[in-house]
Residue frames relative to the residue before (quaternion, step in Angstrom):
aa qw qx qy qz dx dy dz
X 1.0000 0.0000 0.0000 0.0000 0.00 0.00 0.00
X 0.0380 0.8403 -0.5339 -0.0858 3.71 -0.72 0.81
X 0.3660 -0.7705 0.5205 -0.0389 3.00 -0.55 1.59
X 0.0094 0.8550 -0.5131 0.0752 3.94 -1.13 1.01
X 0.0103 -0.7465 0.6462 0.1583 3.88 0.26 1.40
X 0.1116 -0.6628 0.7391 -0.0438 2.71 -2.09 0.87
X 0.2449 -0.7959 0.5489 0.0724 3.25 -0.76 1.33
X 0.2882 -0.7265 0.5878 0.2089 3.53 -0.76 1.13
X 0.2118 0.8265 -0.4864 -0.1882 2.98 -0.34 -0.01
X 0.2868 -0.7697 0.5650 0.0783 4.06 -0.62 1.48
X 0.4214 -0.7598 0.4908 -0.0660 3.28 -0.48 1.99
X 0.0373 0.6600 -0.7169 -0.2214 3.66 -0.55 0.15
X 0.1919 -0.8193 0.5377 0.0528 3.66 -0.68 0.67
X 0.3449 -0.8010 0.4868 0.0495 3.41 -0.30 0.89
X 0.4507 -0.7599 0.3532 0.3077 3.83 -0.24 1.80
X 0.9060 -0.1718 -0.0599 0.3822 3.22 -1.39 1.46
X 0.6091 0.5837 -0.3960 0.3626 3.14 0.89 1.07
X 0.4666 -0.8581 0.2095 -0.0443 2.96 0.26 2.16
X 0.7628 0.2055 -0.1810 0.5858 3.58 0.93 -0.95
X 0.4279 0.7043 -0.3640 0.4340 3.47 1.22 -0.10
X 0.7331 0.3933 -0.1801 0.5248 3.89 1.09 -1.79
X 0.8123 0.4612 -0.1709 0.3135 3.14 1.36 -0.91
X 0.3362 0.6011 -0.4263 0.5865 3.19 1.93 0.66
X 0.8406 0.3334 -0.2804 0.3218 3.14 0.12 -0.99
X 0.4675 0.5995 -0.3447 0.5507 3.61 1.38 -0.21
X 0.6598 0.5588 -0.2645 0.4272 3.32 0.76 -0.58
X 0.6427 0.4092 -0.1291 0.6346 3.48 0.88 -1.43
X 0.5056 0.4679 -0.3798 0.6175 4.07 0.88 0.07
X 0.5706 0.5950 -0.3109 0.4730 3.62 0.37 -0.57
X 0.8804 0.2119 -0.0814 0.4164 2.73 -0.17 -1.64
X 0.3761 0.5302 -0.6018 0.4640 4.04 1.46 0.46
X 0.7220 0.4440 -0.4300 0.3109 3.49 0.22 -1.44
X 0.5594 0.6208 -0.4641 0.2936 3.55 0.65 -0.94
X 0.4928 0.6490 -0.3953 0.4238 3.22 0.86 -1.28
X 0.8267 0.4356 -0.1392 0.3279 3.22 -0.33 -1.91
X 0.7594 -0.4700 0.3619 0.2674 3.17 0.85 0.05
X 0.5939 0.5847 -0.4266 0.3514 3.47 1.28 -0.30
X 0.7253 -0.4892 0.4843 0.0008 2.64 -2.02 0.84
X 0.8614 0.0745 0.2718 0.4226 2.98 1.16 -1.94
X 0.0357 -0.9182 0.3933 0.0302 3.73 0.94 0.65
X 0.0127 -0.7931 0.6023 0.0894 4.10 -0.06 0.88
X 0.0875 0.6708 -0.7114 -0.1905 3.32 -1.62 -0.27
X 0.7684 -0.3965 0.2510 0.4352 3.47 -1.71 0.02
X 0.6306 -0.2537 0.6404 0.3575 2.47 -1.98 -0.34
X 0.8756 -0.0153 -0.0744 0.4771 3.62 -1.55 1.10
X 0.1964 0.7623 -0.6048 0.1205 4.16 0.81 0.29
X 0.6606 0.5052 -0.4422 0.3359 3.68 0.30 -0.86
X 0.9005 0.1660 -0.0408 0.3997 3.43 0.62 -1.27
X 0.3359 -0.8419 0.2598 0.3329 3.18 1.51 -0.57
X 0.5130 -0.6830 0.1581 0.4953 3.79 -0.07 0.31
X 0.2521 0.6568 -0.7105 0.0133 3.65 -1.40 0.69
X 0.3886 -0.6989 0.5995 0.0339 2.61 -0.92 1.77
X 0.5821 0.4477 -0.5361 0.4164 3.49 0.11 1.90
X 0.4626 -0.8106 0.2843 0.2193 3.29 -0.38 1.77
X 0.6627 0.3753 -0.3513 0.5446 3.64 0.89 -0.64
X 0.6363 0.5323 -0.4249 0.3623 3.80 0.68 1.06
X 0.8467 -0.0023 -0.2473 0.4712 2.83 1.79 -0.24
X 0.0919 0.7910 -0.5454 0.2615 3.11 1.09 1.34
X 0.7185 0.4069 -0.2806 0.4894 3.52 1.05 -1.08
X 0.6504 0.4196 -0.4828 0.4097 3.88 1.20 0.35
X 0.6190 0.4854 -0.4863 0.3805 3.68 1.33 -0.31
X 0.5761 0.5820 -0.4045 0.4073 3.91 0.91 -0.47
X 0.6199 0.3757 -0.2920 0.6240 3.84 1.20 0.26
X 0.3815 0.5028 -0.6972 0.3399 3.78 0.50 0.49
X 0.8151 0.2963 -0.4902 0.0863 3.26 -0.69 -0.85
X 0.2905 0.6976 -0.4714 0.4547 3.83 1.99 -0.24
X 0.8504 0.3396 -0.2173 0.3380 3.58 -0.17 -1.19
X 0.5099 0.5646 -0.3620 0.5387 3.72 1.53 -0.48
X 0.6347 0.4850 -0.3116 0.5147 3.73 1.01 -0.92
X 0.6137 0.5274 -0.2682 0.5227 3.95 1.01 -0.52
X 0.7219 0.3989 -0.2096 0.5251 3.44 0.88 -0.70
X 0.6177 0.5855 -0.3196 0.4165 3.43 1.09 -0.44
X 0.5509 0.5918 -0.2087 0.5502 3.39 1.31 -1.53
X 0.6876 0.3532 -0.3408 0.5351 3.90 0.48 -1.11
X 0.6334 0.6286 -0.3288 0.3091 3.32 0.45 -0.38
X 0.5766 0.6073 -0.1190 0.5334 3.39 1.65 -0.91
X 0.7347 0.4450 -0.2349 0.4549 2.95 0.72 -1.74
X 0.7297 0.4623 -0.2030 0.4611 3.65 0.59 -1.21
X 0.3153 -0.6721 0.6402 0.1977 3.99 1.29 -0.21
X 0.4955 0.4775 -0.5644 0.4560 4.11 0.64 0.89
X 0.3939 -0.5600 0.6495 0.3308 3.52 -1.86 0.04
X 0.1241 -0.7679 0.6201 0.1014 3.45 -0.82 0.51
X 0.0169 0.4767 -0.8451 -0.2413 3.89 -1.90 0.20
X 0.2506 -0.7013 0.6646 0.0601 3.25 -1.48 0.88
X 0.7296 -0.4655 0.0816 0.4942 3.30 0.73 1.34
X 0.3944 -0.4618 0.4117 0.6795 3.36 0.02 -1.99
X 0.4246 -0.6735 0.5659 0.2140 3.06 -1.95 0.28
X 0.1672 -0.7641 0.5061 0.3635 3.68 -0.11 0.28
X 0.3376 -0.6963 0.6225 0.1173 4.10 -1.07 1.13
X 0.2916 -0.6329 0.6667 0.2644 3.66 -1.32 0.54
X 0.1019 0.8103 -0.5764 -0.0262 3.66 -0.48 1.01
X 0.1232 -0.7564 0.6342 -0.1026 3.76 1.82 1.34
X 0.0260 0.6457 -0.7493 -0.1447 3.64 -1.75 -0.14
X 0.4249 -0.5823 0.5181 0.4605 4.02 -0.91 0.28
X 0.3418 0.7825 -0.3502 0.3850 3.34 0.40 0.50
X 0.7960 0.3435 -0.1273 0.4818 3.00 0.34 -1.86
X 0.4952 -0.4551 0.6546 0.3450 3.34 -2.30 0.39
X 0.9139 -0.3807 0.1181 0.0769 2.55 -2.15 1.11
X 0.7664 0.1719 0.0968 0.6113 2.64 1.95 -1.71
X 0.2980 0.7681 -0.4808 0.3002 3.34 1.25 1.01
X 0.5240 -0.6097 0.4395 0.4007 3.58 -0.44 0.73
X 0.1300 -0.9205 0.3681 0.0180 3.03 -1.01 1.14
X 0.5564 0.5579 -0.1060 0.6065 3.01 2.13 -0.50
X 0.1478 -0.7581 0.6173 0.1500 3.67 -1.02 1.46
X 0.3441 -0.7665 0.4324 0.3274 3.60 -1.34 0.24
X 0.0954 0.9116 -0.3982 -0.0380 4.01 0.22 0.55
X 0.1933 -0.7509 0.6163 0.1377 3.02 -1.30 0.64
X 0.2834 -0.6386 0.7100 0.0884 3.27 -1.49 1.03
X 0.2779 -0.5982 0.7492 0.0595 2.96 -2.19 0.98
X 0.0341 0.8403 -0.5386 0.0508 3.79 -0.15 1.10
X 0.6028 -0.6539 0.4491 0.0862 3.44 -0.89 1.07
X 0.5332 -0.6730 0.3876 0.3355 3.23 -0.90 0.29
X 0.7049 0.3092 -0.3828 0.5109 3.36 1.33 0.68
X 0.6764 -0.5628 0.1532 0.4497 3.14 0.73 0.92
X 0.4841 0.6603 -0.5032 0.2766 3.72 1.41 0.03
X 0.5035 -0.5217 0.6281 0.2824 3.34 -1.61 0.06
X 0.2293 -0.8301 0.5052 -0.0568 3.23 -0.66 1.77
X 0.7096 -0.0301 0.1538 0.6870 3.35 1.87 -1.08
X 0.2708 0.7591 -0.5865 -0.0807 2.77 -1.30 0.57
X 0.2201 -0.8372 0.4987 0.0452 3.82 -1.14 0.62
X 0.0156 -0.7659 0.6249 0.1504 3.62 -0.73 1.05
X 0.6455 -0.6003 0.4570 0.1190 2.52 -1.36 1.63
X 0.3302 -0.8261 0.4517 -0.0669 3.40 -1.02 1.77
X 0.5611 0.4656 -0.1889 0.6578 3.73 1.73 -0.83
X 0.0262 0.6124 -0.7873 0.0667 3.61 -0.83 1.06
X 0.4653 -0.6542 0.5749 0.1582 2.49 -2.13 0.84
X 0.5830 -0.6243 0.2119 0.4748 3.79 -0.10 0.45
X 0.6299 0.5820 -0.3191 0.4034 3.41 1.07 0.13
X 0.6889 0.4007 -0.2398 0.5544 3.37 1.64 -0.24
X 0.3373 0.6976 -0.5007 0.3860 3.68 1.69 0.05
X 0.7412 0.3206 -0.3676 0.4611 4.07 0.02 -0.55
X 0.8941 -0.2023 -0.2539 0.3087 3.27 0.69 0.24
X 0.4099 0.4875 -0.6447 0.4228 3.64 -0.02 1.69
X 0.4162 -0.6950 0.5816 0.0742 2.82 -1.65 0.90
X 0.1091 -0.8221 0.5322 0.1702 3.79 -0.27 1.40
X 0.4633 -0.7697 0.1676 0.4059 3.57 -0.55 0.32
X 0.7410 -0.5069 0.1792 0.4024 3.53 -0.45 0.32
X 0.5551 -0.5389 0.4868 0.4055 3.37 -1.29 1.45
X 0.8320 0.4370 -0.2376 0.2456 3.41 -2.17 0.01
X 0.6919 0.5621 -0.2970 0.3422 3.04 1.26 -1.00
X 0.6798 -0.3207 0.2381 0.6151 3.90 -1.28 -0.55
X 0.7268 -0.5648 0.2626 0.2894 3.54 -1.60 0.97
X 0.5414 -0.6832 0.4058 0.2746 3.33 -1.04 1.24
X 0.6874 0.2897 -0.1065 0.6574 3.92 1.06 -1.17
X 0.2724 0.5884 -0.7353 0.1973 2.86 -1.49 1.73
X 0.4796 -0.7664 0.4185 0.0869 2.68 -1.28 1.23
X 0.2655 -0.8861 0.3797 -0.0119 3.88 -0.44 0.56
X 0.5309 -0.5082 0.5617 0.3798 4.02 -0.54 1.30
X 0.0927 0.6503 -0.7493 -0.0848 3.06 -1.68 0.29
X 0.6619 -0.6404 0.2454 0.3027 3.74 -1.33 -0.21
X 0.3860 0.7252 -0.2959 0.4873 2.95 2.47 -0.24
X 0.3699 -0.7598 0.5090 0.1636 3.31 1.07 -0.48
X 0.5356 0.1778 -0.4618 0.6843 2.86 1.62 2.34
X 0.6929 -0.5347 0.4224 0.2356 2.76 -1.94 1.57
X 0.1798 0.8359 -0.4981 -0.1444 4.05 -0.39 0.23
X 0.3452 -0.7668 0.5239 0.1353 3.38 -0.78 -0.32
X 0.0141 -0.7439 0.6219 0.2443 4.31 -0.49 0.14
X 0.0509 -0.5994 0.7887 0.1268 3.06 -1.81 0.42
X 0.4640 -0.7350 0.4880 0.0803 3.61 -1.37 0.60
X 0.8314 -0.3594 0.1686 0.3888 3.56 -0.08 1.03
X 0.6709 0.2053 -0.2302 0.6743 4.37 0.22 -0.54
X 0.6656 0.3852 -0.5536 0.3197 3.51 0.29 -0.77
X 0.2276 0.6539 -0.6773 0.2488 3.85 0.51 -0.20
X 0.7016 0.4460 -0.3269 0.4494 3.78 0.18 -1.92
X 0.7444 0.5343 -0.2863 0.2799 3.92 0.09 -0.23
X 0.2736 -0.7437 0.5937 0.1399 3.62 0.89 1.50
X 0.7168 0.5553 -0.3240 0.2699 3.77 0.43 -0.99
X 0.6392 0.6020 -0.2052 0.4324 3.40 1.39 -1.11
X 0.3571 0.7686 -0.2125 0.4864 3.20 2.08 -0.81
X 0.6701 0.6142 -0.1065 0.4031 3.16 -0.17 -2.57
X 0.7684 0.5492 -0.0696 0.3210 3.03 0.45 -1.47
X 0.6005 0.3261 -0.1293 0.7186 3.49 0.80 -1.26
X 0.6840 0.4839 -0.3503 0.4186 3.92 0.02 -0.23
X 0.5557 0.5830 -0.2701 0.5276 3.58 1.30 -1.17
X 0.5502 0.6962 -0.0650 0.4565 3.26 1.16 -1.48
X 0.1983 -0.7426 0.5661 0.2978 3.98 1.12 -0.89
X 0.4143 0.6397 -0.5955 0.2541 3.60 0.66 1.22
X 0.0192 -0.8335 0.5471 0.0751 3.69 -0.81 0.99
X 0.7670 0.1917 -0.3631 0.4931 3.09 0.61 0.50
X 0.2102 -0.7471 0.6305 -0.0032 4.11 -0.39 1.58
X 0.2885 -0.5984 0.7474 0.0029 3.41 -1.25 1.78
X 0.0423 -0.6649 0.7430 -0.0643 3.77 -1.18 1.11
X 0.1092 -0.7214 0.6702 0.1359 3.94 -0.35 1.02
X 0.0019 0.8230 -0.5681 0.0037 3.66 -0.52 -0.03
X 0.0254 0.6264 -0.7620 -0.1622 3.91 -1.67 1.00
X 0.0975 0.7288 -0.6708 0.0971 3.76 -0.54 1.44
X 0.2634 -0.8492 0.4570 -0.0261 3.03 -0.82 1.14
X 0.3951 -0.7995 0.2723 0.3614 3.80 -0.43 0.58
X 0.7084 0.2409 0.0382 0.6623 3.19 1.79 -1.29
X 0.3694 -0.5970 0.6733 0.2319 3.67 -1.01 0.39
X 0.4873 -0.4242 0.5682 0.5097 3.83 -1.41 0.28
X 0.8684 0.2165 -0.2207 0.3876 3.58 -1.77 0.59
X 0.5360 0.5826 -0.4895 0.3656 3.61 0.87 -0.48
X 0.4142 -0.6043 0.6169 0.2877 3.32 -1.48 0.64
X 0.5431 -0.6669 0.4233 0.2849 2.96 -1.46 0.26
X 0.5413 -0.7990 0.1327 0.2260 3.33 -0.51 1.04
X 0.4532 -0.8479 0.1331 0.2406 3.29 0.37 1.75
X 0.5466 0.4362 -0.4387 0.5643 3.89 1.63 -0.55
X 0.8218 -0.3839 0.0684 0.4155 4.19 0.52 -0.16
X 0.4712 -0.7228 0.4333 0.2601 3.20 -0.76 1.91
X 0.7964 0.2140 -0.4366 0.3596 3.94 0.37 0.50
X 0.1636 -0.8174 0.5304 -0.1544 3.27 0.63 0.98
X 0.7684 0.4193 -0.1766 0.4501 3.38 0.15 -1.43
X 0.3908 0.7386 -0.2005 0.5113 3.49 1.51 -0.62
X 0.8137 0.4599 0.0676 0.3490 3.07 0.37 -1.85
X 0.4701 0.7306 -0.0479 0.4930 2.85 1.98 -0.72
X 0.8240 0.2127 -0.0381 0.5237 3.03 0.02 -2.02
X 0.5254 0.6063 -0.4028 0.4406 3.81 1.40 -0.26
X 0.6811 0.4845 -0.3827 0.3935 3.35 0.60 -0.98
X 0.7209 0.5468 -0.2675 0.3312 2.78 0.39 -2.00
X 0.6940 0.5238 -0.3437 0.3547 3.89 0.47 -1.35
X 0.5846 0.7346 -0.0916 0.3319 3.29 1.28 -0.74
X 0.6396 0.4987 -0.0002 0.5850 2.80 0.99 -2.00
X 0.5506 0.4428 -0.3864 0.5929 4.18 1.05 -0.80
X 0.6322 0.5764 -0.3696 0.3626 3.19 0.15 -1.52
X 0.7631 0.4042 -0.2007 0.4627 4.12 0.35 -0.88
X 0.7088 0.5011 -0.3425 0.3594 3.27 0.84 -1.28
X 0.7945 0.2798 -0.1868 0.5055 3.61 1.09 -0.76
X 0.0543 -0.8565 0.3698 0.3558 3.20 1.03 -0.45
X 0.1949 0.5730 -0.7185 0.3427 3.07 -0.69 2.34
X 0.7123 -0.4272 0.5141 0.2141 2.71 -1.82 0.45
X 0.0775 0.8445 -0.5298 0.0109 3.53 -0.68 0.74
X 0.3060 -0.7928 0.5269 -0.0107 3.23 -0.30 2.09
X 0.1504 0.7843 -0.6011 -0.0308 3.76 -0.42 1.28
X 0.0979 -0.8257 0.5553 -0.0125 3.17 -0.91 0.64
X 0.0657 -0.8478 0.5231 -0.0580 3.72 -0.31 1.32
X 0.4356 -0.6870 0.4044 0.4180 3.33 -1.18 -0.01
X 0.4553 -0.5357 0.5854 0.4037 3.82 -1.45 -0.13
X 0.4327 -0.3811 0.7511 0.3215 2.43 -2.34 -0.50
X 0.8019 -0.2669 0.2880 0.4502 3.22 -1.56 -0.45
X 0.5340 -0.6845 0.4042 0.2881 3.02 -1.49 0.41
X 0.5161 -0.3324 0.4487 0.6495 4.39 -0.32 -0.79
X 0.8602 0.2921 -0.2499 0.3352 3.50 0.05 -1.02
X 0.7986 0.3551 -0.2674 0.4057 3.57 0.74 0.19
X 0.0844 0.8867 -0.4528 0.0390 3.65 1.01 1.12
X 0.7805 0.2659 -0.4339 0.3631 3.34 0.67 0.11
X 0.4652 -0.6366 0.5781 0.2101 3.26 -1.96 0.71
X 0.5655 -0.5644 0.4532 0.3953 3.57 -1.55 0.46
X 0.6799 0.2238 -0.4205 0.5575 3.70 -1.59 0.40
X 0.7382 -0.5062 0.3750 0.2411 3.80 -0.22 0.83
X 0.4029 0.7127 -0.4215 0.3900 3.39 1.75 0.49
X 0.2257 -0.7851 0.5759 0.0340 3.59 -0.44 0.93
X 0.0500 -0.7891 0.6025 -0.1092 3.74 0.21 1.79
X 0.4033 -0.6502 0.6206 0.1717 3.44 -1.08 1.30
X 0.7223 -0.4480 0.4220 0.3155 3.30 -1.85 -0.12
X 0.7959 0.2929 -0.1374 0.5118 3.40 -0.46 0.82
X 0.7721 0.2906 -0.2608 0.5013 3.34 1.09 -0.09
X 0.6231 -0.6500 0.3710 0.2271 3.51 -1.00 -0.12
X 0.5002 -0.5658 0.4314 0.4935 3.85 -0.81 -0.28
X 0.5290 0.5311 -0.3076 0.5861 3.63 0.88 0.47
X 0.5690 -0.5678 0.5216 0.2857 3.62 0.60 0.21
X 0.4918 0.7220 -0.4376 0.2128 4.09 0.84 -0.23
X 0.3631 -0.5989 0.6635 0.2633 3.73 -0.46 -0.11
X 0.0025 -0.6892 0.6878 0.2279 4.09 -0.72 0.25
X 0.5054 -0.4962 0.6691 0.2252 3.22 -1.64 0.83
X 0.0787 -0.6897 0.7076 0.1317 4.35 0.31 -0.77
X 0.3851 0.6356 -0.6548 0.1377 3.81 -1.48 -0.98
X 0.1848 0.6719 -0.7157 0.0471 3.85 1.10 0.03
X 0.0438 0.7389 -0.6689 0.0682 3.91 -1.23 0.20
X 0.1401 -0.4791 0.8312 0.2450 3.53 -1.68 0.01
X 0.3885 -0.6079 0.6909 0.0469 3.37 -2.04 0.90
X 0.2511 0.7567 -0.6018 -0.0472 3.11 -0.73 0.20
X 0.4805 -0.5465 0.5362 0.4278 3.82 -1.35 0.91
X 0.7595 0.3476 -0.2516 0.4889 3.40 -1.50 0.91
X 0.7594 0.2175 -0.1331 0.5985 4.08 0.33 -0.74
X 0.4096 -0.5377 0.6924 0.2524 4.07 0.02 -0.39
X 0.7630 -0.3842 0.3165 0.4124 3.09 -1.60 -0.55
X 0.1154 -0.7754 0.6186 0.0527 3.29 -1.01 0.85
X 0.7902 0.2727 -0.2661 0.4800 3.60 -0.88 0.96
X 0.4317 0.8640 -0.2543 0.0505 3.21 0.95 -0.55
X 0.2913 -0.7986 0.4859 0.2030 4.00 -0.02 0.81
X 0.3452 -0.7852 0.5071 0.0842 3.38 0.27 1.67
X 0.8174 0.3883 -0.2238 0.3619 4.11 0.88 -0.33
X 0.3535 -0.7414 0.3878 0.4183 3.24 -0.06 0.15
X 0.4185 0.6512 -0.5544 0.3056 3.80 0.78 0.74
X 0.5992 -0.4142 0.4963 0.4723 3.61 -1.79 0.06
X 0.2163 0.6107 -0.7424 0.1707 3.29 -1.83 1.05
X 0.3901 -0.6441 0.6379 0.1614 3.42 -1.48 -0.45
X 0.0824 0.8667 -0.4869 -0.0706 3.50 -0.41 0.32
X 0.1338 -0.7360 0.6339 0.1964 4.17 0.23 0.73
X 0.1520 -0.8022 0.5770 -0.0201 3.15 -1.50 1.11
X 0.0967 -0.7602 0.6160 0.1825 3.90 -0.09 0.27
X 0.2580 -0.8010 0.5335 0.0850 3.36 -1.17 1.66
X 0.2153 -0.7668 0.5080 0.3280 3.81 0.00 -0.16
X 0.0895 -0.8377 0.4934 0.2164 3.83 0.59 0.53
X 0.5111 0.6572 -0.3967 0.3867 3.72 0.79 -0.12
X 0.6383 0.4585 -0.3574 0.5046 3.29 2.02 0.21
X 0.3564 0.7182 -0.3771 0.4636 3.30 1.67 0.51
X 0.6367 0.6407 -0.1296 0.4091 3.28 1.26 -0.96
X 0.7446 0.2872 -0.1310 0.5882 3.00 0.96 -1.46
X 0.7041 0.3391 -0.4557 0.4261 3.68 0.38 0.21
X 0.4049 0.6056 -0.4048 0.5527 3.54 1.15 0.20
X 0.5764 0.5991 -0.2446 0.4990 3.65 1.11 -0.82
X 0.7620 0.3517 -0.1868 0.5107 3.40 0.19 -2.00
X 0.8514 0.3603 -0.1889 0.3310 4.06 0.63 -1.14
X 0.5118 -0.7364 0.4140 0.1563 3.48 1.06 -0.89
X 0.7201 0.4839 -0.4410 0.2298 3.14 0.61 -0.86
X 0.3254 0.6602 -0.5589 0.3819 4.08 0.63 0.58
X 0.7099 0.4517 -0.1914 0.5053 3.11 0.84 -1.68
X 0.6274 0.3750 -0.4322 0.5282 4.18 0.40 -0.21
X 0.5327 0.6292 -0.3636 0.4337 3.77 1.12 -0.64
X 0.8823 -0.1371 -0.1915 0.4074 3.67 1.20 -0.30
X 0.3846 0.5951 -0.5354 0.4596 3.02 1.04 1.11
X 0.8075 0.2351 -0.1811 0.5098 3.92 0.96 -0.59
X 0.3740 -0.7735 0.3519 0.3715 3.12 -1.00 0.14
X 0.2490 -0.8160 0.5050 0.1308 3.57 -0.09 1.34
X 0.4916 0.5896 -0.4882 0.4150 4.04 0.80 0.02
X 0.1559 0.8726 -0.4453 -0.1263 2.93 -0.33 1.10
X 0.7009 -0.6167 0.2692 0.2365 3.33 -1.23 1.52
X 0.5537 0.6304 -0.4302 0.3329 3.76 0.94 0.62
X 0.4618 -0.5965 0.6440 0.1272 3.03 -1.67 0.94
X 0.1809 0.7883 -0.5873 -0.0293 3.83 -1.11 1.12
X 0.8132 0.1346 -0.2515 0.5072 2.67 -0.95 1.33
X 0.3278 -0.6654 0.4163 0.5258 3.69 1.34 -0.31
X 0.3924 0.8348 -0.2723 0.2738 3.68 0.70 0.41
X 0.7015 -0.1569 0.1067 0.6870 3.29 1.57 -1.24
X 0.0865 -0.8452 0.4288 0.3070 3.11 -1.14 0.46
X 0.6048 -0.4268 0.3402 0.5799 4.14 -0.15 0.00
X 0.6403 0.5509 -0.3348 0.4176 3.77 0.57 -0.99
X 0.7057 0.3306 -0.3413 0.5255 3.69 0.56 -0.87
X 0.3282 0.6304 -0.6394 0.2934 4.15 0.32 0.33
């Protein structure tokens, strides 16, 4: 039987305020360690959180590689594997116009000695991060590859929208990844948005299905991990901003659902609110096996040809994954 703890762990992260998110991610760490984990995620954007204004967080992507070095070291010390959410990178070139997107989003898979085991910049933007992230370029070498780890499973990372992309999946599965890491900042509500009148947890509904639904189609293990809002016990924000539970210093609602999927079990561990918490989960991957057994779809992975040869939109094709 091979067993795997993983520690979700759902950040409330606090805008552009670096050593602040990264203390407390830290001290999260080092709970899961305690417990026993194996495996320590955080979100997407934790360090700084999202503002979608470039001369705000140019000066946080020009400090990734400081904080990747910080995460690496903890990584050593604690003998855990870590994804440390993403990191945003300045990939500017003298080259570029004024207002070309300049900023990549990456996640790292880091070992229990502090090496870099994987890593993946995230190709699906959401339309708010199109003016300024940079996905990487059609045509080039392949976007989804899978990667050895020390746990002693193939994994892979995809990054938040790609959730929506059964294909990006396919791919890392084709690939002999069984156990997909999905950091992720998915939110239920924007500030001012109404609430959404056919059903106010939609967004909910969403990240449940979808994590799931991977989770069967390939059978792997799908590690999501999102950020929070505040917690119950800490309602107030700084500058005299008074931030309920569940929401942010931005006025956000969090969607939360951090979860591990699994074909055959649904969500397991799963932080039903959209506040900060942690959850440590123990996976039994030997149930990877048996639903790989009952469904197949590895085995149609090479016996048919599932690439399929279409062109949408003239935009992407399945072959270049």
């Amino acid at each position: 039987m091979t067993k795997l703890k993983i520690a979700l762990i759902q950040l409330y992260s606090k805008s552009l305020d670096m050593e602040g998110n990264y203390a407390k991610a830290e001290a999260f760490i080092r709970s899961a360690a305690a417990q026993g984990a194996q495996l320590a995620v955080l979100p997407e954007y934790h360090l700084q959180g999202w503002v979608g204004r470039r001369e705000a967080l140019l000066p946080c992507a020009r400090r990734a590689a400081e904080f990747l070095g910080r995460y690496q070291a903890l990584a050593r010390e604690l003998g855990v594997c870590l994804v440390p959410g993403t990191l945003l990178e300045d990939v500017s070139q003298a080259s570029d116009a004024h207002d070309e997107p300049s900023l990549a989003n990456v996640a790292y898979f880091l070992g229990p000695d502090g090496g870099v085991c994987g890593r993946y910049h995230k190709r699906n933007l959401w339309h708010p991060e199109k003016p300024l992230l940079r996905a990487p370029a059609a045509g080039g070498p392949r976007h989804h590859l899978a990667f050895d780890t020390p746990l002693g499973v193939r994994a892979g990372l995809l990054v938040c929208w790609d959730l929506s992309f059964p294909e990006a999946f396919r791919a890392l599965a084709a690939d002999g990844a069984r156990l997909v890491v999905v950091p992720s900042f998915w939110v239920a509500r924007e500030a001012g948005e109404p609430v959404n009148p056919v059903n106010p947890a939609a967004e909910r509904l969403f990240l449940d299905t979808m994590c799931v639904a991977r989770a069967f189609e390939n059978s792997c293990a799908v590690v999501y991990v999102n950020c929070g809002g505040a917690p119950a016990a800490a309602q107030d924000g700084g500058a005299g901003v008074v931030v309920q539970p569940g929401y942010d210093e931005e006025g956000r609602e969090h969607a939360g659902v951090s979860q591990a999927a699994m074909p055959m079990l649904g969500a397991v561990g799963r932080l039903a609110h959209g506040r900060e918490g942690m959850s440590v989960v123990e996976l039994d991957l030997d149930v990877l096996d048996l639903a790989e057994k009952a469904y197949k779809p590895r085995d149609d992975m090479e016996r048919r040809g599932w690439k399929y040869d279409a062109d949408v939109s003239g935009i992407w094709r399945l072959q270049d994954l």
